[in-house]
BALOBA-1460 file (C-alpha; in Angstrom, 3 decimals):
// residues 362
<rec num="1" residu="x" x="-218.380" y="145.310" z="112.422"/>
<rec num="2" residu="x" x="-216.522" y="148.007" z="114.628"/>
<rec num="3" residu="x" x="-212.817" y="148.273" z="114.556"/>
<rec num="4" residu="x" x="-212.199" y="147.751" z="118.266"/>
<rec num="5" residu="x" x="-214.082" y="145.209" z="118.190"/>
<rec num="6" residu="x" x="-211.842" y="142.983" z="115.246"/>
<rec num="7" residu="x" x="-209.026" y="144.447" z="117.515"/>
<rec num="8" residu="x" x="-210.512" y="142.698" z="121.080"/>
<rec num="9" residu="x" x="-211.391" y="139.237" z="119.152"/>
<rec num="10" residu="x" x="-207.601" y="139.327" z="118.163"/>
<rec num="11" residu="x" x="-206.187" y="139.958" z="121.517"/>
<rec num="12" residu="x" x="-208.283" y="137.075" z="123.187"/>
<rec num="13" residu="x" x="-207.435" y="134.431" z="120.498"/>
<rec num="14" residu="x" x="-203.550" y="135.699" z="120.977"/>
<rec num="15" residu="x" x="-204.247" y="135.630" z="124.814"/>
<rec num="16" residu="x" x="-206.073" y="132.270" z="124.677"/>
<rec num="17" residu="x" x="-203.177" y="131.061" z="122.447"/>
<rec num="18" residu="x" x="-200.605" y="131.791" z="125.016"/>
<rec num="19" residu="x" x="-202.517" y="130.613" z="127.938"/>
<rec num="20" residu="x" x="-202.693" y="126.980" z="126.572"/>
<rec num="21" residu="x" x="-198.923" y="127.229" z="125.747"/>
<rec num="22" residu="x" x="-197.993" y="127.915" z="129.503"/>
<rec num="23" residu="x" x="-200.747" y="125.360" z="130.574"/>
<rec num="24" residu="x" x="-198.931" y="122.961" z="128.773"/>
<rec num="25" residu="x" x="-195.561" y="124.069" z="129.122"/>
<rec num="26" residu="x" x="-197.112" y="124.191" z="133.302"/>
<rec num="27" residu="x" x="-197.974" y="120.587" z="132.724"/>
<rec num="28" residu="x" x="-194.625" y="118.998" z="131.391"/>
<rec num="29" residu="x" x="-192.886" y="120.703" z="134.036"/>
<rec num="30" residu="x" x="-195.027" y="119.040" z="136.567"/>
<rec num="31" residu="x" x="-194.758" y="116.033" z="135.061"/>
<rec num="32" residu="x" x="-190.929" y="116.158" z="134.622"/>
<rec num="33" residu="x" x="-190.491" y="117.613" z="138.340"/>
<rec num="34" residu="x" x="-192.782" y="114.707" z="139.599"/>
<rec num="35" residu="x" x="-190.842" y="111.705" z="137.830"/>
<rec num="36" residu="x" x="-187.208" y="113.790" z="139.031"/>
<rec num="37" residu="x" x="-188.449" y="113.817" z="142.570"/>
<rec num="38" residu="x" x="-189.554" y="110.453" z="142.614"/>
<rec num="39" residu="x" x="-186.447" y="109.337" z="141.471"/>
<rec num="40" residu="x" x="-184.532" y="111.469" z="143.934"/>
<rec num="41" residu="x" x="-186.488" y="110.228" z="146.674"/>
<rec num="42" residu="x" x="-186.006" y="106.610" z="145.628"/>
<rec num="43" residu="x" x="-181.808" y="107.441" z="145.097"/>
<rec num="44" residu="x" x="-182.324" y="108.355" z="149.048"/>
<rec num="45" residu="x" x="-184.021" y="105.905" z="150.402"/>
<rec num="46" residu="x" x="-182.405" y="103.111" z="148.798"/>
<rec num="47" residu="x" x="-178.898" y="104.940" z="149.834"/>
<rec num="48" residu="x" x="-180.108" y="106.033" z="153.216"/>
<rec num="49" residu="x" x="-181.965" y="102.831" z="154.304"/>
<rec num="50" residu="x" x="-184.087" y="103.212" z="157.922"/>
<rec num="51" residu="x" x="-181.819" y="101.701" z="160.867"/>
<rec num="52" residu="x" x="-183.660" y="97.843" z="161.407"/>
<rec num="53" residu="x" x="-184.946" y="97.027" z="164.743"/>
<rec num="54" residu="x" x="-182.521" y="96.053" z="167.464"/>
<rec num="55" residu="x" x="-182.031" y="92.507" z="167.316"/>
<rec num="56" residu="x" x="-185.093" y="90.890" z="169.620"/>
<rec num="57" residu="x" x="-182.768" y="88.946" z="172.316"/>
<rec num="58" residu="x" x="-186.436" y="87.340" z="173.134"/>
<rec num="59" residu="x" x="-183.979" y="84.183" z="175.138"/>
<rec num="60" residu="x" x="-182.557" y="86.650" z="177.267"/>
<rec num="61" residu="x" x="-178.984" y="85.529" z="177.884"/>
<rec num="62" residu="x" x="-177.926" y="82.459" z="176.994"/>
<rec num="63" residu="x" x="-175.453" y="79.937" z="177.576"/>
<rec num="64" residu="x" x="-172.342" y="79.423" z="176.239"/>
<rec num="65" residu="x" x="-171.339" y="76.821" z="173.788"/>
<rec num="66" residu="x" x="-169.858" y="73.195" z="175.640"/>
<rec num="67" residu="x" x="-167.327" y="72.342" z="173.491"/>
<rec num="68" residu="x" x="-165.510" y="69.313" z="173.957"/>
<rec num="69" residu="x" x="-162.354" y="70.317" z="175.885"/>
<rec num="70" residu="x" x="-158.735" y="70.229" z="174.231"/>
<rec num="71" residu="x" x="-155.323" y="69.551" z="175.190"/>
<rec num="72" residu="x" x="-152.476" y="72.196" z="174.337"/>
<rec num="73" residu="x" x="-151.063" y="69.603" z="171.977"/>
<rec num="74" residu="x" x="-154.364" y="69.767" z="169.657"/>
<rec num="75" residu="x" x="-154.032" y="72.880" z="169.047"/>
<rec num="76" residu="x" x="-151.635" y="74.748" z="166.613"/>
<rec num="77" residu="x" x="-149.441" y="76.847" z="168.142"/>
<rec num="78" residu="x" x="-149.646" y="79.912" z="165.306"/>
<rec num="79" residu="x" x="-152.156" y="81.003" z="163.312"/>
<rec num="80" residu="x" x="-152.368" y="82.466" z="159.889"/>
<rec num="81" residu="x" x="-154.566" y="85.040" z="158.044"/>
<rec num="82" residu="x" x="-154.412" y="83.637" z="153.754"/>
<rec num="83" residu="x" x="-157.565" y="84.552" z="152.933"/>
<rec num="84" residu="x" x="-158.270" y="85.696" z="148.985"/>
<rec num="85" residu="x" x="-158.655" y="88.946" z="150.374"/>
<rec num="86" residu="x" x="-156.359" y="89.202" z="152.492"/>
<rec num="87" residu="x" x="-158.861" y="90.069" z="154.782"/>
<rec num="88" residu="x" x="-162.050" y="88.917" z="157.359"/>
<rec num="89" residu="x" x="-164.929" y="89.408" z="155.678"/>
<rec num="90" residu="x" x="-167.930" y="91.503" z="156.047"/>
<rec num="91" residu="x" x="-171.073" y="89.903" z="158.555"/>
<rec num="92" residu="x" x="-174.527" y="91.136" z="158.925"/>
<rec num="93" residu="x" x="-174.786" y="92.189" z="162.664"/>
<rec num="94" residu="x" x="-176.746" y="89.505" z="163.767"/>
<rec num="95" residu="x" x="-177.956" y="85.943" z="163.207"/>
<rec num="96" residu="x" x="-180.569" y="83.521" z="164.074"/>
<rec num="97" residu="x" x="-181.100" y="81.382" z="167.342"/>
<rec num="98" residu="x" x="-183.331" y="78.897" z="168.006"/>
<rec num="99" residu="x" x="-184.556" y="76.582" z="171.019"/>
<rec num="100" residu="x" x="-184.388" y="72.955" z="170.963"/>
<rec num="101" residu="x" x="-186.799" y="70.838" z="172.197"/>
<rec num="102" residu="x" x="-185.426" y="69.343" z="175.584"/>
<rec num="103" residu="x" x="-186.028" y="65.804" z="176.563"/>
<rec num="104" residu="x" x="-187.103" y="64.774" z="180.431"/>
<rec num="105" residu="x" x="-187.504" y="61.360" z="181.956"/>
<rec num="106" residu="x" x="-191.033" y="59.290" z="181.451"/>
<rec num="107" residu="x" x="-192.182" y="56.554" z="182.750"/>
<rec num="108" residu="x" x="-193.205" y="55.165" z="179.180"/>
<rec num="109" residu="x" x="-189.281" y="55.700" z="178.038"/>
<rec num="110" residu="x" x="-188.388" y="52.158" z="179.251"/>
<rec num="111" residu="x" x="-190.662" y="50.278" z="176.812"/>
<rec num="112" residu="x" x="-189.701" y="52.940" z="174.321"/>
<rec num="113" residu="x" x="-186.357" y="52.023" z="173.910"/>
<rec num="114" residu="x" x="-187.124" y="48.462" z="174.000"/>
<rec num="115" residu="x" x="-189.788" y="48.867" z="171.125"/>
<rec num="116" residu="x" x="-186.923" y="50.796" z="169.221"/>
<rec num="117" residu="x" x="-183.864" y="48.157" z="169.955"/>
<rec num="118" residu="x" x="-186.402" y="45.505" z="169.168"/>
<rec num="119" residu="x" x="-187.070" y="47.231" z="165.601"/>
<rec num="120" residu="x" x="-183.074" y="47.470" z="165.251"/>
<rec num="121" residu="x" x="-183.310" y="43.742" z="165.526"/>
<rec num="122" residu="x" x="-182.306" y="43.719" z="168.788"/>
<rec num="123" residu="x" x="-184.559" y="41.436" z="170.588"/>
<rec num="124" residu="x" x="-183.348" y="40.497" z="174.381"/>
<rec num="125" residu="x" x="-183.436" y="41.997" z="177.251"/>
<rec num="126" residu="x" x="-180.686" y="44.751" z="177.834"/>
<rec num="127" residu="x" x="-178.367" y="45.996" z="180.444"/>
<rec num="128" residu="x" x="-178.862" y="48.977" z="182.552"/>
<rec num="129" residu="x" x="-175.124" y="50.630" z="182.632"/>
<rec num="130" residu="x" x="-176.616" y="54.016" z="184.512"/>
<rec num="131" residu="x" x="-179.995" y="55.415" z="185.114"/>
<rec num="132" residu="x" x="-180.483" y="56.675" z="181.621"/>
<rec num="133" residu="x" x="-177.942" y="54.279" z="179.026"/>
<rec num="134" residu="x" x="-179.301" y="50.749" z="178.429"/>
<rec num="135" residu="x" x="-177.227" y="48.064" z="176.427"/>
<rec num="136" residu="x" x="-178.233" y="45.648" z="174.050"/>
<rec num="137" residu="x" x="-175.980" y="42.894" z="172.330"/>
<rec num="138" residu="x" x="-176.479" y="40.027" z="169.636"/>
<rec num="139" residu="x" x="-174.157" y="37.678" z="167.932"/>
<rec num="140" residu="x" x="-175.481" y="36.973" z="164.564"/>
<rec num="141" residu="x" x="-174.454" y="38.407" z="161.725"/>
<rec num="142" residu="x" x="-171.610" y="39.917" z="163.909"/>
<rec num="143" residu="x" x="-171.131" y="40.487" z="167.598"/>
<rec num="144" residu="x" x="-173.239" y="43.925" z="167.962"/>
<rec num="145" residu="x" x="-173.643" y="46.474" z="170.806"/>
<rec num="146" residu="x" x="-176.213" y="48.811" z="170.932"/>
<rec num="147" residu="x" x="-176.046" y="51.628" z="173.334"/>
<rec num="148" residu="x" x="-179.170" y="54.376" z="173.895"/>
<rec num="149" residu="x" x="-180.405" y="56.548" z="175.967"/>
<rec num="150" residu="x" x="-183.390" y="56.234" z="177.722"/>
<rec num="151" residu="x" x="-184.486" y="59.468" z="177.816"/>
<rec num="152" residu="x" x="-183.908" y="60.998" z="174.501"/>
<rec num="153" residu="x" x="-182.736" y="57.779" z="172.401"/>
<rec num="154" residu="x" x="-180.154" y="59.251" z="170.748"/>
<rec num="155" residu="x" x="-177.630" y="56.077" z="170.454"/>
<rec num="156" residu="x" x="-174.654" y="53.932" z="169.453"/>
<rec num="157" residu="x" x="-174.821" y="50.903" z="167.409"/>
<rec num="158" residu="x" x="-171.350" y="48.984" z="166.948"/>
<rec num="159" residu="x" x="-169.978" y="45.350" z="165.313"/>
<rec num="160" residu="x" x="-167.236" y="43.711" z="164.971"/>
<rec num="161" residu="x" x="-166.743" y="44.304" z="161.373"/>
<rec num="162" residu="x" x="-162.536" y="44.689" z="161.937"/>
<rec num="163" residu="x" x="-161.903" y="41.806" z="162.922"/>
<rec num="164" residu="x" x="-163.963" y="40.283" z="160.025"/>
<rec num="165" residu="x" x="-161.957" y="39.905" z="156.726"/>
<rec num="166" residu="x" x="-164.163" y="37.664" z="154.969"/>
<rec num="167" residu="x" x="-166.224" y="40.943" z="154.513"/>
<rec num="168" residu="x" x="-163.513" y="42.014" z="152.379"/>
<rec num="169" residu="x" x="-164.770" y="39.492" z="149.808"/>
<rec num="170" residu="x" x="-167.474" y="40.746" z="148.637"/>
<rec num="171" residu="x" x="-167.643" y="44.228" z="147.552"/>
<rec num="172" residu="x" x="-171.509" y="44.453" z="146.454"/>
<rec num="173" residu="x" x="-172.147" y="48.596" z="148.135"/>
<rec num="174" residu="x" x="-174.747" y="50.408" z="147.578"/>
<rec num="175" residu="x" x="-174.874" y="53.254" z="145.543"/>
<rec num="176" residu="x" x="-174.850" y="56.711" z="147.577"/>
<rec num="177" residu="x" x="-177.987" y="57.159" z="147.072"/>
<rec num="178" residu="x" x="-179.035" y="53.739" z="148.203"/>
<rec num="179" residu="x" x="-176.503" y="54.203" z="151.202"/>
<rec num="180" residu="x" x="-177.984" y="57.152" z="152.537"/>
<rec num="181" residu="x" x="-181.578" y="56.041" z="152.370"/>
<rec num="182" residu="x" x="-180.793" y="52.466" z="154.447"/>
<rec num="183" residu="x" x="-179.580" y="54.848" z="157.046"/>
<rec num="184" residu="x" x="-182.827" y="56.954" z="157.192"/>
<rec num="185" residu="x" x="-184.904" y="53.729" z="156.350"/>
<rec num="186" residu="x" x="-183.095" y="52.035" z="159.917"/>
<rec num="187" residu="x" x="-183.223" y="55.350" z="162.076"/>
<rec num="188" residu="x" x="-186.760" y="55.895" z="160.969"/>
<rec num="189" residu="x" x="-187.523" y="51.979" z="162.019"/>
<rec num="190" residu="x" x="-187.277" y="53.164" z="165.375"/>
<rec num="191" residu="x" x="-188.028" y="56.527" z="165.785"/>
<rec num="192" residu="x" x="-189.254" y="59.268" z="163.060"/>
<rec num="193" residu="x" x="-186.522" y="61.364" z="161.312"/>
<rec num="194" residu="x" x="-186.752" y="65.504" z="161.840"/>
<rec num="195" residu="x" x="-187.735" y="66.969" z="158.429"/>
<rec num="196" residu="x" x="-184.818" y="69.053" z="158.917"/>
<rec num="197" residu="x" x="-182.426" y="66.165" z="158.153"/>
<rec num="198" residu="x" x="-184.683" y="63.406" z="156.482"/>
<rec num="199" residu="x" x="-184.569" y="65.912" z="153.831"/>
<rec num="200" residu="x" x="-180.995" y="66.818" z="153.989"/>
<rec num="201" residu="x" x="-178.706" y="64.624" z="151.119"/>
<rec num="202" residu="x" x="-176.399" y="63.362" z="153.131"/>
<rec num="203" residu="x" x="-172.573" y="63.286" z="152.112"/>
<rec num="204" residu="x" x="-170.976" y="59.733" z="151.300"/>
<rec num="205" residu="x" x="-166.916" y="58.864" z="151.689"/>
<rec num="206" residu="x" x="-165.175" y="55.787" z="150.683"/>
<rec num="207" residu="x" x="-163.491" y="53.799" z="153.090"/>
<rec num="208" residu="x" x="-160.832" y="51.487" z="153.216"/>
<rec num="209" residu="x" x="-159.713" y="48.412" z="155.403"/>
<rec num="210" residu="x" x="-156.127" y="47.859" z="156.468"/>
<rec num="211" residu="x" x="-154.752" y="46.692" z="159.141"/>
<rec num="212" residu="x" x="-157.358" y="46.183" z="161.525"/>
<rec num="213" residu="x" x="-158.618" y="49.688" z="160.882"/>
<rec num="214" residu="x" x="-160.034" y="51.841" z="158.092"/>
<rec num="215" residu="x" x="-158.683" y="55.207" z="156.020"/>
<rec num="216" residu="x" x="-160.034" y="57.012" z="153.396"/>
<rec num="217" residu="x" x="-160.189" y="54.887" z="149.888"/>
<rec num="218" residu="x" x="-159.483" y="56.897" z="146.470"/>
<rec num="219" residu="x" x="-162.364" y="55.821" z="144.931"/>
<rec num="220" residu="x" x="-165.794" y="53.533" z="145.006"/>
<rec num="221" residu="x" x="-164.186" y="51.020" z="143.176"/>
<rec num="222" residu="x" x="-161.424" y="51.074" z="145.546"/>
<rec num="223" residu="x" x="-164.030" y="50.999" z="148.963"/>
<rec num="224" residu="x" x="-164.519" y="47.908" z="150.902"/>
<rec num="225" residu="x" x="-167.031" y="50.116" z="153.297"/>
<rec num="226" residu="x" x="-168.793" y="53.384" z="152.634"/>
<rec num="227" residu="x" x="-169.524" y="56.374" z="155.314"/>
<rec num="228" residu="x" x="-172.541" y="58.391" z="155.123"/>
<rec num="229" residu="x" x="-173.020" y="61.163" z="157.115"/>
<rec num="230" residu="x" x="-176.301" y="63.604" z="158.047"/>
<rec num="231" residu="x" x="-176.701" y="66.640" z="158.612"/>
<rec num="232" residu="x" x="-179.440" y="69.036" z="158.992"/>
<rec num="233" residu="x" x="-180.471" y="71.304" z="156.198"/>
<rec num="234" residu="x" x="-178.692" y="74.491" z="156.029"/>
<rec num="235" residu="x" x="-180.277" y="77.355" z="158.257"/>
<rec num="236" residu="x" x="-181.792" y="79.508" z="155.679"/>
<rec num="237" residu="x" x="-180.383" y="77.514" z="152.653"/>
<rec num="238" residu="x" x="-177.079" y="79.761" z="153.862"/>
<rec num="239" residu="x" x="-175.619" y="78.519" z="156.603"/>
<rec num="240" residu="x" x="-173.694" y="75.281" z="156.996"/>
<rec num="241" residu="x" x="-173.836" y="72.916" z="160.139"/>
<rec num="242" residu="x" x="-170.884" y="71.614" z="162.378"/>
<rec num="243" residu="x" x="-170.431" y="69.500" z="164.993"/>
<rec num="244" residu="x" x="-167.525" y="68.505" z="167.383"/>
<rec num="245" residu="x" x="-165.912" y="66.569" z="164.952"/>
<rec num="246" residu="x" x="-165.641" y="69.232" z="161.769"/>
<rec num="247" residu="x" x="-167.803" y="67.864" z="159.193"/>
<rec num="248" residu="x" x="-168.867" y="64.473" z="160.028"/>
<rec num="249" residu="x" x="-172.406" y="64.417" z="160.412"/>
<rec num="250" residu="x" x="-174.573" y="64.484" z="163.392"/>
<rec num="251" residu="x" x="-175.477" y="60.866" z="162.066"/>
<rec num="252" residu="x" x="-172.826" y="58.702" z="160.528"/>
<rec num="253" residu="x" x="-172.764" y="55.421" z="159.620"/>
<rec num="254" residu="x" x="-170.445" y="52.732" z="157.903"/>
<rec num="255" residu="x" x="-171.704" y="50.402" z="155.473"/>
<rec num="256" residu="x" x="-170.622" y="47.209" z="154.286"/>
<rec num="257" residu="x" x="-171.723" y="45.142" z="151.067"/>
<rec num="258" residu="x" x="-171.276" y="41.837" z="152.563"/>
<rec num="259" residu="x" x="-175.095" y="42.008" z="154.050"/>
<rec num="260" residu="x" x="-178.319" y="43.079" z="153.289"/>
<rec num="261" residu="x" x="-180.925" y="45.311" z="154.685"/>
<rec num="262" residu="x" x="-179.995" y="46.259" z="157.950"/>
<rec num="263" residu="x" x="-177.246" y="44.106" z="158.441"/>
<rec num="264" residu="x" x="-175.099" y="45.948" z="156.266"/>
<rec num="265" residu="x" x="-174.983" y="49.178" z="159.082"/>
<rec num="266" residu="x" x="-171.872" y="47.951" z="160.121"/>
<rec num="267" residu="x" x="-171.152" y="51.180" z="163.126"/>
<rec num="268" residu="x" x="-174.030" y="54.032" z="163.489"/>
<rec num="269" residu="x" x="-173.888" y="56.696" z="165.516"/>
<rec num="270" residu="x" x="-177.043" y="58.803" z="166.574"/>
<rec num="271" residu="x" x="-177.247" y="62.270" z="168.394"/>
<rec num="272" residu="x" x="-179.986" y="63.741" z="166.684"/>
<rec num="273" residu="x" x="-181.728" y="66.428" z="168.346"/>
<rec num="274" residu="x" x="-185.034" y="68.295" z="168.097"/>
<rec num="275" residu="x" x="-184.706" y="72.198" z="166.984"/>
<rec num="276" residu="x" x="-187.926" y="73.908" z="167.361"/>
<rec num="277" residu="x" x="-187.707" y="75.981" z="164.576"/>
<rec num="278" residu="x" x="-190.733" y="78.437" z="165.531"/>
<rec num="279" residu="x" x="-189.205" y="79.503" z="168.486"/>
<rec num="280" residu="x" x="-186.316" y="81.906" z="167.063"/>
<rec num="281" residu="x" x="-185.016" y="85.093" z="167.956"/>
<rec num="282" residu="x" x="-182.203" y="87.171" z="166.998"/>
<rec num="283" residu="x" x="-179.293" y="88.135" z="168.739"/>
<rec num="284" residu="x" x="-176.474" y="90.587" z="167.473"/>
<rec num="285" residu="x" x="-172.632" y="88.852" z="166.255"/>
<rec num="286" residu="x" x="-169.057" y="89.714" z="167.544"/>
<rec num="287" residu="x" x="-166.982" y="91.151" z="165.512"/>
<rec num="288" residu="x" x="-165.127" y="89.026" z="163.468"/>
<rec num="289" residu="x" x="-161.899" y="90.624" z="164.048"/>
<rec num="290" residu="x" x="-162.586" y="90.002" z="168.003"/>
<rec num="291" residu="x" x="-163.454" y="86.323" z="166.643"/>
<rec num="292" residu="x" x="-160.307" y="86.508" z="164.850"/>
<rec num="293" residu="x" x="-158.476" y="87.685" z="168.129"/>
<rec num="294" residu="x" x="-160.386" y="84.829" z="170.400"/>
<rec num="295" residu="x" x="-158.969" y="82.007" z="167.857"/>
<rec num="296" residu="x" x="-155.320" y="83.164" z="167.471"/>
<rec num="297" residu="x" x="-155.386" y="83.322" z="172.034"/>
<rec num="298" residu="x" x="-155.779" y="79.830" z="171.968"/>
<rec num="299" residu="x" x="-159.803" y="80.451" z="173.460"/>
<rec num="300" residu="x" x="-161.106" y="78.999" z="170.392"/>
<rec num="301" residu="x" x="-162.500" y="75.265" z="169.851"/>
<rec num="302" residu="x" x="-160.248" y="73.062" z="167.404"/>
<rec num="303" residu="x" x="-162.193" y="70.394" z="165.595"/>
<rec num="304" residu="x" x="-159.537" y="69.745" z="162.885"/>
<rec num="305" residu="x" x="-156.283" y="70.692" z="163.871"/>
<rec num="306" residu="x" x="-154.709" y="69.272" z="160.765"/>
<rec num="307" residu="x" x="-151.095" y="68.158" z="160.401"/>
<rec num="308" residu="x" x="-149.062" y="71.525" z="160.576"/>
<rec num="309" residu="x" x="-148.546" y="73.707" z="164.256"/>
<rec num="310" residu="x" x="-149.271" y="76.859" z="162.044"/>
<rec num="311" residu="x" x="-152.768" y="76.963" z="160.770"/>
<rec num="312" residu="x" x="-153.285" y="78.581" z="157.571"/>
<rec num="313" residu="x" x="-156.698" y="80.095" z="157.559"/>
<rec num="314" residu="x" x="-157.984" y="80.290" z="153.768"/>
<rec num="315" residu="x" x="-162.249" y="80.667" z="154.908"/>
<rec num="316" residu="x" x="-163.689" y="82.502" z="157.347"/>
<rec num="317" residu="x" x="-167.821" y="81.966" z="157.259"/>
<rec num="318" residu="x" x="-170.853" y="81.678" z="159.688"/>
<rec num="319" residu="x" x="-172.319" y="78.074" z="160.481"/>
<rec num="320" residu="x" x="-174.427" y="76.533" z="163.557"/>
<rec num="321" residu="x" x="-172.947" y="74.124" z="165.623"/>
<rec num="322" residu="x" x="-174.494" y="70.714" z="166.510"/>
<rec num="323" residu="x" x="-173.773" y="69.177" z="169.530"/>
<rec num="324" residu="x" x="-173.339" y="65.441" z="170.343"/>
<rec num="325" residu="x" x="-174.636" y="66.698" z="173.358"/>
<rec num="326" residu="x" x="-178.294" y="68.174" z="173.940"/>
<rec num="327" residu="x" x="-178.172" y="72.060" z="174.228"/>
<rec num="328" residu="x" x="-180.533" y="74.536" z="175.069"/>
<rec num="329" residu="x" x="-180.004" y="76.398" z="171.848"/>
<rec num="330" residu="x" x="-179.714" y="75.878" z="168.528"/>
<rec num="331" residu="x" x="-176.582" y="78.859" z="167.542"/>
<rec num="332" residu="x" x="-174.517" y="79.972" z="165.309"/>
<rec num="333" residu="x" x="-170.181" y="79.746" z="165.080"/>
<rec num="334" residu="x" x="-167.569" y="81.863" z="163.223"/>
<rec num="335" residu="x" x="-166.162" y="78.853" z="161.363"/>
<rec num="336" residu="x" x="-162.389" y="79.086" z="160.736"/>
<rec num="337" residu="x" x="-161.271" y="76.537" z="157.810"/>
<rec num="338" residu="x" x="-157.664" y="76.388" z="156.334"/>
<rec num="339" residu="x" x="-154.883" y="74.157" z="155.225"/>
<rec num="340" residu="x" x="-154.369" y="70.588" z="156.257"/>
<rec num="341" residu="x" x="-158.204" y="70.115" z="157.307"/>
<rec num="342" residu="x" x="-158.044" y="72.432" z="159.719"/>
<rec num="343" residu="x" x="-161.239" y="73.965" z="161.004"/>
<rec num="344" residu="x" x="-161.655" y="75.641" z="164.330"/>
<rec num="345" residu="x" x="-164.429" y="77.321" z="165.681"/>
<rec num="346" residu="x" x="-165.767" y="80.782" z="167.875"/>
<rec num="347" residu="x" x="-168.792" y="81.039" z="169.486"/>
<rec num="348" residu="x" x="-170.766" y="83.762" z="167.220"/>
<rec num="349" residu="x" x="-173.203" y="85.234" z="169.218"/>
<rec num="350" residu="x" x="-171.844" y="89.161" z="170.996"/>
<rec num="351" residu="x" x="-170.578" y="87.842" z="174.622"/>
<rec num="352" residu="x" x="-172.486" y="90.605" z="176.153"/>
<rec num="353" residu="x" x="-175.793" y="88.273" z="175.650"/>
<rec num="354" residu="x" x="-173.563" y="85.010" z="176.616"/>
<rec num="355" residu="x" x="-173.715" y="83.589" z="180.162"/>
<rec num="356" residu="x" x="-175.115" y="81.157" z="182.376"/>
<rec num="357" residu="x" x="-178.739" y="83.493" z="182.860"/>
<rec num="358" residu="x" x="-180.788" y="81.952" z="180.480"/>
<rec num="359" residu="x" x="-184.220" y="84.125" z="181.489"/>
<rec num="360" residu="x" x="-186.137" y="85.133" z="178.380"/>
<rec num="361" residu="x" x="-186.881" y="88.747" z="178.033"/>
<rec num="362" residu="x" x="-190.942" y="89.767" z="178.463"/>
């Protein structure tokens, strides 16, 4: 075998050699640069997050809240910033609104009510007070008035439990869970329950007699009625719901143990109303300093005032607010909670999109 040749086999297994090495060393930097760029890329994105959509404002402008007005004298004079912070906190920039279903007259609604007052046990025939509230009474168990309207049978169901002390005798309440279900089990006698607040748990109090009136008891044992009030379900398992009165439910009831079945709904009030939950849009929040600004001017709504003239505001959060009243829209509130009770509420939604031009966007 030639020299050169011995020579040229040795320089193509060196070359061949050195050729894989950089193929592979080629490789692992690929590799390496790949999973290094991917993670860069990732680091940006998930620092650097796209700008969401504009808020879709598909209602066009709509109308402002009705609270219930307020005298000078329920309001506090001063208000306080005590959060644990220190601080407001931090919203998203906008929130959830959604239509409710609106009621209008029918020519069925007359037997309607009837059929529902007759399921309430109320059997004769009822007074007209205006064109859309009838009036029912009865004397037996108690003297009872029941009050609805016509058109969208939301209603008012009263006794005359006060002025009954021999109720006081017996004790025998329901549990809570028995006491909310006999007020879902009457409602739903007359007309079907949402399934946003037949599934809602309700929140029971204990209440007690004195005096011709009631106050809150200590305890069950110490109850001679209990209060059970509904709300819907949270808005995205998130968001709590108000209503004129603070806390007390859209539906609340008192319940004595002296009766059974649906005797024992000793007051009950009703003002349910539809929210179409499909038809939602989203509109973009104040800011909650401006919020913050609109409460301490006095332009806020009070529902608690409490029992100081400076409110001490320890919570600052987002709810909806639930109207006694029908509304057009089902919307969200800067809820203001504190010392004493106090809660007050400001209208959430930017007042840029707030007026009495209710047109939806195409």
């Amino acid at each position: 075998m030639p020299e050169n040749a011995g020579a040229n086999l040795t320089q193509v297994s060196y070359l061949g050699r050195q050729g894989i090495k950089f193929a592979a060393i080629t490789l692992i930097v690929l590799i390496v640069g790949r999973v290094f760029l991917t993670a860069v890329v990732g680091f940006w994105i998930s620092t650097h997050p796209p700008a969401p959509p504009p808020p879709t404002v598909g209602f066009g402008r709509i109308p402002s809240l009705n609270f219930p007005s307020k005298t000078d004298q329920e309001k506090p004079s001063m208000y306080q910033l005590q959060t644990s912070t220190g601080d407001l906190p931090v919203f998203k920039d906008r929130a959830k609104v959604f239509l409710m279903m609106k009621s209008s007259p029918s020519l069925l609604a007359d037997q309607r009510a009837k059929e529902i007052a007759a399921n309430f046990g109320f059997v004769f025939q009822p007074t007209a007070l205006n064109d859309r509230t009838y009036r029912w009474t009865k004397s037996a168990p108690l003297n009872a008035t029941l009050n609805m309207d016509v058109q969208n049978f939301s209603f008012s169901l009263t006794t005359n439990y006060l002025s009954k002390p021999e109720l006081l005798a017996q004790r025998n309440l329901p549990d809570e869970l028995q006491a909310v279900d006999l007020v879902k089990n009457f409602i739903s006698s007359g007309e079907p329950l949402g399934e946003d607040i037949s599934t809602s748990s309700g929140k029971v109090s204990y209440l007690k007699a004195f005096g011709g009136d009631v106050s809150p008891a200590v305890s069950f044992s110490d109850a001679d009625f209990l209060k059970v009030d509904l709300d819907r379900s949270s808005v995205d398992d998130a968001w709590q719901i108000y209503t004129p009165n603070g806390l007390d439910g859209i539906i609340h009831a008192v319940i004595s143990g002296s009766f059974s079945g649906k005797d024992q709904i000793m007051e009950l009030n009703n003002n349910y109303h539809q929210v179409d939950y499909t038809q939602v849009e989203t509109y973009p929040l104040r800011a909650v300093n401006n919020a913050w600004q609109t409460l301490q001017a006095g332009e806020g709504y009070i529902a608690q005032k409490g029992t100081s003239e400076t409110a001490v505001i320890r919570n600052v959060t987002l709810g909806y607010y639930d109207d006694d009243k029908e509304q057009e829209y089902f919307q969200p509130i800067f809820v203001f909670s504190g010392d004493d009770g106090f809660i007050g509420y400001v209208q959430a939604i930017d007042p840029v999109w707030v007026g009495a031009n209710s047109i939806p966007i195409q």
